[in-house]
N, C-alpha and C positions, 0 to 999 in steps of 0.2 A: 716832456709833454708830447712832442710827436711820437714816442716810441709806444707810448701810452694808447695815444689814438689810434695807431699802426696795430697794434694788439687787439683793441676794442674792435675795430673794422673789423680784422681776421677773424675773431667771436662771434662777432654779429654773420659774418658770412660764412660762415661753419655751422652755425644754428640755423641759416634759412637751408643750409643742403640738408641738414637733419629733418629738418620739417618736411621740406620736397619730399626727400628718401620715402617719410613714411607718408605721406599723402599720396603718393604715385602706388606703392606697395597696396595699399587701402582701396582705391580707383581699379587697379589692376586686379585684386581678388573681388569687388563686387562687381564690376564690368562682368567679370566669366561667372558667378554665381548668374546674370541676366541673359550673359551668350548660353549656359547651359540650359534654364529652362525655357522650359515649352513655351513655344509664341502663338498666341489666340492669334489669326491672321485678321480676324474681323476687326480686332480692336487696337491694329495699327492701319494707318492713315497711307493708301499706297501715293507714291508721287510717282507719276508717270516720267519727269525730266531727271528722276536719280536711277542711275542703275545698278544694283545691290550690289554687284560684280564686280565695276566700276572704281566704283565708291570703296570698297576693298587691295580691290588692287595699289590706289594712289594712295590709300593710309598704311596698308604692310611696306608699300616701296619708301613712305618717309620714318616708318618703324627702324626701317633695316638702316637705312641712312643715319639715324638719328643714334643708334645702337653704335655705330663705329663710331661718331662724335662721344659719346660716352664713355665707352673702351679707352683712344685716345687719350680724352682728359683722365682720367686712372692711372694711366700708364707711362706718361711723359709728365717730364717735368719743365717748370714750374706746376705744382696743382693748386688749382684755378678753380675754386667753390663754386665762385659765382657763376662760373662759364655751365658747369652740372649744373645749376641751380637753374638756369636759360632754360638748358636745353629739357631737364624734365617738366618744365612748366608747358615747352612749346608742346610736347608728346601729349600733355597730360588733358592740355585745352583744345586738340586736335585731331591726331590720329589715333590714337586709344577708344574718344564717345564714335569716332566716324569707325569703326570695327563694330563697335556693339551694333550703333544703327546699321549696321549692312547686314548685318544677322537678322535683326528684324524686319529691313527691310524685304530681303530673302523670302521673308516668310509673309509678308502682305502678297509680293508679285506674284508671277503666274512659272516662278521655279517650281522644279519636282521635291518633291518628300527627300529625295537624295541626295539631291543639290543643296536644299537649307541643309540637310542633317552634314555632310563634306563640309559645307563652310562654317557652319557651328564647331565643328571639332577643331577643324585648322586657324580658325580664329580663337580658340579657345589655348590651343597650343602656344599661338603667340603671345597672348596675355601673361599664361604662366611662363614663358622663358622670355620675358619681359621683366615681371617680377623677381625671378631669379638674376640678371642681370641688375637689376636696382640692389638689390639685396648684397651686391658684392663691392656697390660704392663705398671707397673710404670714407669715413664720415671724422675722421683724426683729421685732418689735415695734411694727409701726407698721400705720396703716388704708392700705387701697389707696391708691393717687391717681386723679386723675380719667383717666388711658389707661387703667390696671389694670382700673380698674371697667368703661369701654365698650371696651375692644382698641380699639387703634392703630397706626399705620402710624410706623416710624420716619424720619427723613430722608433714608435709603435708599433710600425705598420698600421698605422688609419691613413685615408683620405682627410686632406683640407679639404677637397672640394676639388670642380673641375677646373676653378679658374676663370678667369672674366675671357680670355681670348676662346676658349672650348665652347663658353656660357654663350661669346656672342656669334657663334659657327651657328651652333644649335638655332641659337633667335635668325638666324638670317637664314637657315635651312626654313623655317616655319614660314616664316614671311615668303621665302620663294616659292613655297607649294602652295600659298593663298596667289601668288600672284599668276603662277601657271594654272592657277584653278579657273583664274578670271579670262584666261588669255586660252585655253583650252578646253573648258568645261570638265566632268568626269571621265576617265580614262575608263577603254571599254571590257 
């Protein structure tokens, strides 16, 4: 009977990272279809006490954060559904919509044409190497193997892929040029 329940748990928590997986993927590609188009400035709401910048900066720095917590659980074992299942709910209700609104905030304040169109892109960048990152979560039950983790070439000659440790370089490259965006403005 326990081994029973023990199995049923593990299903039950292999199902909710499946769901996560593809709800965070979904969030993550209509967020950037929102960070891409064009933002009326008149028909967002400026708030003087948010600064678009700001606001950017502290959600790519829990992005990046959040991306090595991710990587980790993939990569080591025991693997721990639930622990993925946490942490894409915390991304998904936090720093993911605080990206989009810093775009449109962008574009309510008194930034240049330059400055929204910079932070559109590099927030746009971290969305999609976001999703690519979700996209390489085991959703078996089991931790990467050692190709999954570096990408490998199969007997083919194909590419797997780049790997979740390349996948999360990339995400944390994107995430540092929104956060030196904040910390710097546009480079001259």
């Amino acid at each position: 009977m326990a081994t029973y329940q023990a199995k049923s748990n593990a299903e039950k928590d292999l199902s909710s990272l499946r769901t996560a997986i593809e709800t965070v993927i979904m969030l993550t590609a209509q967020f950037q279809a929102v960070v891409q188009a064009p933002v009326d400035p008149t028909k967002v709401k400026e708030k003087d006490s948010i600064n678009a910048l700001s606001l950017a900066h502290d959600a790519a720095t829990l992005i990046r954060a959040h991306s090595s917590k991710l990587s980790l659980l993939c990569i080591n074992s025991p693997f721990t559904p639930t622990a993925l299942t946490t942490v894409l709910r915390e991304v998904s209700s936090g720093p993911l919509p605080a990206l989009a609104s810093a775009v449109e905030l962008c574009a309510a304040t008194t930034y240049s044409l330059a400055m929204r169109g910079e932070l559109q892109y590099r927030v746009s960048k971290i969305l999609q190497e976001f999703g690519a990152l979700v996209e390489e979560i085991p959703s078996d039950g089991s931790v990467l193997t050692e190709s999954q983790r570096a990408g490998s070439a199969t007997g083919q000659g194909k590419v797997n892929g780049k790997g979740i440790m390349s996948t999360t370089g990339v995400l944390w490259q994107a995430c540092d040029s929104v956060i030196d965006l904040s910390k710097q403005g546009l480079p001259n």
